[in-house]
DRENPA-3360 file (N, C-alpha, C; in nm, 2 decimals, always signed):
BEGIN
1 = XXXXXXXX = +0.28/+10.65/+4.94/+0.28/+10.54/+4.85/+0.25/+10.41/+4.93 ~ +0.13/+10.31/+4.89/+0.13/+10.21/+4.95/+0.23/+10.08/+4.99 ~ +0.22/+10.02/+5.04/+0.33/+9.91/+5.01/+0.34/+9.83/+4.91 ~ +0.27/+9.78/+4.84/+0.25/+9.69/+4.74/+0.28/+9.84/+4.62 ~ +0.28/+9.97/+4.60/+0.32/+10.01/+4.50/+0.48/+10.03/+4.56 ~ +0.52/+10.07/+4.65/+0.66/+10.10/+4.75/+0.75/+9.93/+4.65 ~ +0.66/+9.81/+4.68/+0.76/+9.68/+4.63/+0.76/+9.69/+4.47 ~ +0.65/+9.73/+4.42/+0.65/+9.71/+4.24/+0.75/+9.82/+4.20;
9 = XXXXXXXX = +0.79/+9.95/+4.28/+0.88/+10.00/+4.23/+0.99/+9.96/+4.25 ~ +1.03/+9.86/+4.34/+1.20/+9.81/+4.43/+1.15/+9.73/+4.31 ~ +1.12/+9.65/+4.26/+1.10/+9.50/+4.22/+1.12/+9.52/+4.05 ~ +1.10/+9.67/+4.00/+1.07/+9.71/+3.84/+1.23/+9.81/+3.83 ~ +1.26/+9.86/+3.96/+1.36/+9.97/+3.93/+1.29/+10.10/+3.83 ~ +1.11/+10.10/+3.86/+1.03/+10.19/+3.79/+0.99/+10.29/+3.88 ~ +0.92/+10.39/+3.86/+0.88/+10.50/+3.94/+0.70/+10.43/+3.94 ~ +0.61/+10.48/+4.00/+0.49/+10.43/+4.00/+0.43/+10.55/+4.04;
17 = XXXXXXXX = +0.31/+10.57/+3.98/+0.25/+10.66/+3.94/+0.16/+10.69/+4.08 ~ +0.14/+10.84/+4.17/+0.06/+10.84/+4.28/-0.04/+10.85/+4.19 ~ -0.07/+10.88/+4.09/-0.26/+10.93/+4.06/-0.33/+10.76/+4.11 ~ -0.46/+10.75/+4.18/-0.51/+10.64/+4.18/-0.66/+10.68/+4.15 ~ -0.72/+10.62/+4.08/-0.81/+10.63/+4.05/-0.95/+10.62/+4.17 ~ -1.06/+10.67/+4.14/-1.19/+10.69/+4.23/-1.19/+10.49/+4.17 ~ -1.29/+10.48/+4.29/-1.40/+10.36/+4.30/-1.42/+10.28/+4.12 ~ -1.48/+10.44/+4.10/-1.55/+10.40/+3.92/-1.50/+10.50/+3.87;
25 = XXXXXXXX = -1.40/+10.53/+3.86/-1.32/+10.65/+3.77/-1.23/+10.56/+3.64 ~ -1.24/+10.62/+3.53/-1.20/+10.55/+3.39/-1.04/+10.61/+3.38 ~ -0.99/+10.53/+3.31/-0.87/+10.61/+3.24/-0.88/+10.75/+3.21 ~ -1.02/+10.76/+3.09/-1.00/+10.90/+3.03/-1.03/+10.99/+3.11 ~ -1.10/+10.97/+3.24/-1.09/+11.03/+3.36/-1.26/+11.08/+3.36 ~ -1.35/+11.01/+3.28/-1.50/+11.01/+3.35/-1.50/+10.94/+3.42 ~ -1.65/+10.90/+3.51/-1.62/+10.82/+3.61/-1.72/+10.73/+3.55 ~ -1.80/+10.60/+3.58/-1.84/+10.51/+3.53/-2.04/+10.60/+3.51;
33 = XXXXXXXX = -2.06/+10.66/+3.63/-2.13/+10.73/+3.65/-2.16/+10.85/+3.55 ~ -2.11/+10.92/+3.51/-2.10/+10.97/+3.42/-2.11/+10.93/+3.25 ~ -2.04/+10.84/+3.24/-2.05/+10.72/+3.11/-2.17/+10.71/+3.07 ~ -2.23/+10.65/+3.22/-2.44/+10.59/+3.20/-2.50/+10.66/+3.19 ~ -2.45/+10.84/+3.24/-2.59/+10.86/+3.22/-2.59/+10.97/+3.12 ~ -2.46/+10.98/+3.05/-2.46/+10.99/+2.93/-2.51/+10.94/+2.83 ~ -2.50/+10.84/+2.80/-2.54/+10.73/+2.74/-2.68/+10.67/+2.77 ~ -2.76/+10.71/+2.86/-2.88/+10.69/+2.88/-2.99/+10.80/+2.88;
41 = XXXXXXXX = -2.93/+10.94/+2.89/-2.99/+11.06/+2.82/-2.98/+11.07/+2.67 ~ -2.89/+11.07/+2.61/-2.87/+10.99/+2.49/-2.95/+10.91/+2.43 ~ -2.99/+10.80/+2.48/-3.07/+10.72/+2.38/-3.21/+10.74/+2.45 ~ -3.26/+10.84/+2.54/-3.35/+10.85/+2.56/-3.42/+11.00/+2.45 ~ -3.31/+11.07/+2.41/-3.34/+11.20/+2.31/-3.35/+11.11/+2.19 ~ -3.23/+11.00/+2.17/-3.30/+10.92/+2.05/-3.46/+10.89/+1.99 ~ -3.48/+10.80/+2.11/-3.63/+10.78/+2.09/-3.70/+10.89/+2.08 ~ -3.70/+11.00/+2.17/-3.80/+11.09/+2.18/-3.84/+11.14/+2.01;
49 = XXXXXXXX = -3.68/+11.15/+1.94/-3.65/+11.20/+1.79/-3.77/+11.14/+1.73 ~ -3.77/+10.98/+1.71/-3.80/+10.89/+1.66/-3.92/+10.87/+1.68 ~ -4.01/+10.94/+1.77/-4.15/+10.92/+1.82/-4.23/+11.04/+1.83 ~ -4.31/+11.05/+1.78/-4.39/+11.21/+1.80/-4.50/+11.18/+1.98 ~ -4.46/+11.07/+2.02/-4.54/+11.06/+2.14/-4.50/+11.01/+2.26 ~ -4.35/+11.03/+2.21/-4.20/+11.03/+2.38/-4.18/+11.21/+2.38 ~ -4.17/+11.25/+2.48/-4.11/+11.38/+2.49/-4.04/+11.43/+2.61 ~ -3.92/+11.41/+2.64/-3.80/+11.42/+2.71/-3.78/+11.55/+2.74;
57 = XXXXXXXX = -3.78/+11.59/+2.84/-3.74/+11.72/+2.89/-3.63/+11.66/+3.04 ~ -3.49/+11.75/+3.02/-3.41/+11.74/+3.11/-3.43/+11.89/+3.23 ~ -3.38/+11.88/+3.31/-3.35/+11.97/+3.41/-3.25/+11.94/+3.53 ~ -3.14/+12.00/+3.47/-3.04/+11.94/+3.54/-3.02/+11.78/+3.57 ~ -3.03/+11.74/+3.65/-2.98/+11.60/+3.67/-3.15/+11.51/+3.69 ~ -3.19/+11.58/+3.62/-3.35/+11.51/+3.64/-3.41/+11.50/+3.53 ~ -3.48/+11.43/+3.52/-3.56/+11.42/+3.36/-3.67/+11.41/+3.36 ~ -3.79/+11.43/+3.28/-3.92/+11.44/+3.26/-3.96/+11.37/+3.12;
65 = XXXXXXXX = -4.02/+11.23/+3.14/-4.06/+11.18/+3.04/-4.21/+11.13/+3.01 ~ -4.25/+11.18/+2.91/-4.40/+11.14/+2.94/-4.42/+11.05/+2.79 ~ -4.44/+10.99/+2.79/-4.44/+10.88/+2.72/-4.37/+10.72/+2.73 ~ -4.43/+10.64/+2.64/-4.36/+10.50/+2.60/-4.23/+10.53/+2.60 ~ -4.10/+10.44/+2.69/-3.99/+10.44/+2.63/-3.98/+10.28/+2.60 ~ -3.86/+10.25/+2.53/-3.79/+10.12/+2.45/-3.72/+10.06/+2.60 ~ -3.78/+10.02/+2.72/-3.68/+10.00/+2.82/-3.54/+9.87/+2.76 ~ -3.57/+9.78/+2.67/-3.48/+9.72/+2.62/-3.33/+9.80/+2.56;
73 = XXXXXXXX = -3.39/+9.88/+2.45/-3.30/+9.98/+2.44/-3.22/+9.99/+2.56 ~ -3.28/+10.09/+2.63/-3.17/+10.15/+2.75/-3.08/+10.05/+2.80 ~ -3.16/+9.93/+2.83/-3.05/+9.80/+2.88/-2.92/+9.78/+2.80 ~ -2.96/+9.76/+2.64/-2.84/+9.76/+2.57/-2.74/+9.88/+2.55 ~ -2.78/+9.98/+2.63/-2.72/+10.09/+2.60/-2.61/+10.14/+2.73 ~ -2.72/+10.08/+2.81/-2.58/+10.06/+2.97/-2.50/+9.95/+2.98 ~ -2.56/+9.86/+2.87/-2.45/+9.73/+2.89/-2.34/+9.73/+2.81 ~ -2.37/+9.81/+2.68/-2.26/+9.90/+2.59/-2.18/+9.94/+2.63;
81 = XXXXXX = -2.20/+10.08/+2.75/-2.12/+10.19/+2.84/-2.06/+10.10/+2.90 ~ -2.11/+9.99/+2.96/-2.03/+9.93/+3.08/-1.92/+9.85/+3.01 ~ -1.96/+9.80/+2.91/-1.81/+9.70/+2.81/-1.77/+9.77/+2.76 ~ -1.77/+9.90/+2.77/-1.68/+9.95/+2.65/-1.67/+10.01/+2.50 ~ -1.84/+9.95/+2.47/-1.86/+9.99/+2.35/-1.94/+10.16/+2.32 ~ -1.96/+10.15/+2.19/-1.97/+10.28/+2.16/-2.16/+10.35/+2.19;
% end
């Protein structure tokens, strides 16, 4: 246990929790990394839906897009993931 959690426990008479979280790890336990590019495969199948002339193909952690995408879209869609929103 660090020091500064060693004093919050003397100082609360509380127990303090060893889990500490990664760099960019969330509460629910994705990491921020995971969030985006959720949420950015996601609204890239959106469009594809929405357009007979986007067509998205995944492969593992890589993607293949041959068409126009909405790059605004995506921006609002990581800036979503990053606040919080849905």
């Amino acid at each position: 246990m660090t020091g500064l959690k060693v004093a919050f426990a003397r100082a609360t008479d509380r127990p303090v929790s060893n889990r500490i979280f990664g760099p960019t790890e969330t509460a629910r336990g994705n990491t921020m990394e995971e969030q985006l590019r959720e949420a950015i495969i996601d609204e890239l199948k959106r469009q594809a839906e929405n357009s007979s002339e986007l067509e998205i193909r995944q492969d593992g952690n890589r993607i293949v897009i041959i068409g126009a995408i909405d790059v605004d879209a995506i921006v609002m869609v990581v800036a979503g993931s990053i606040a919080g929103g849905p």
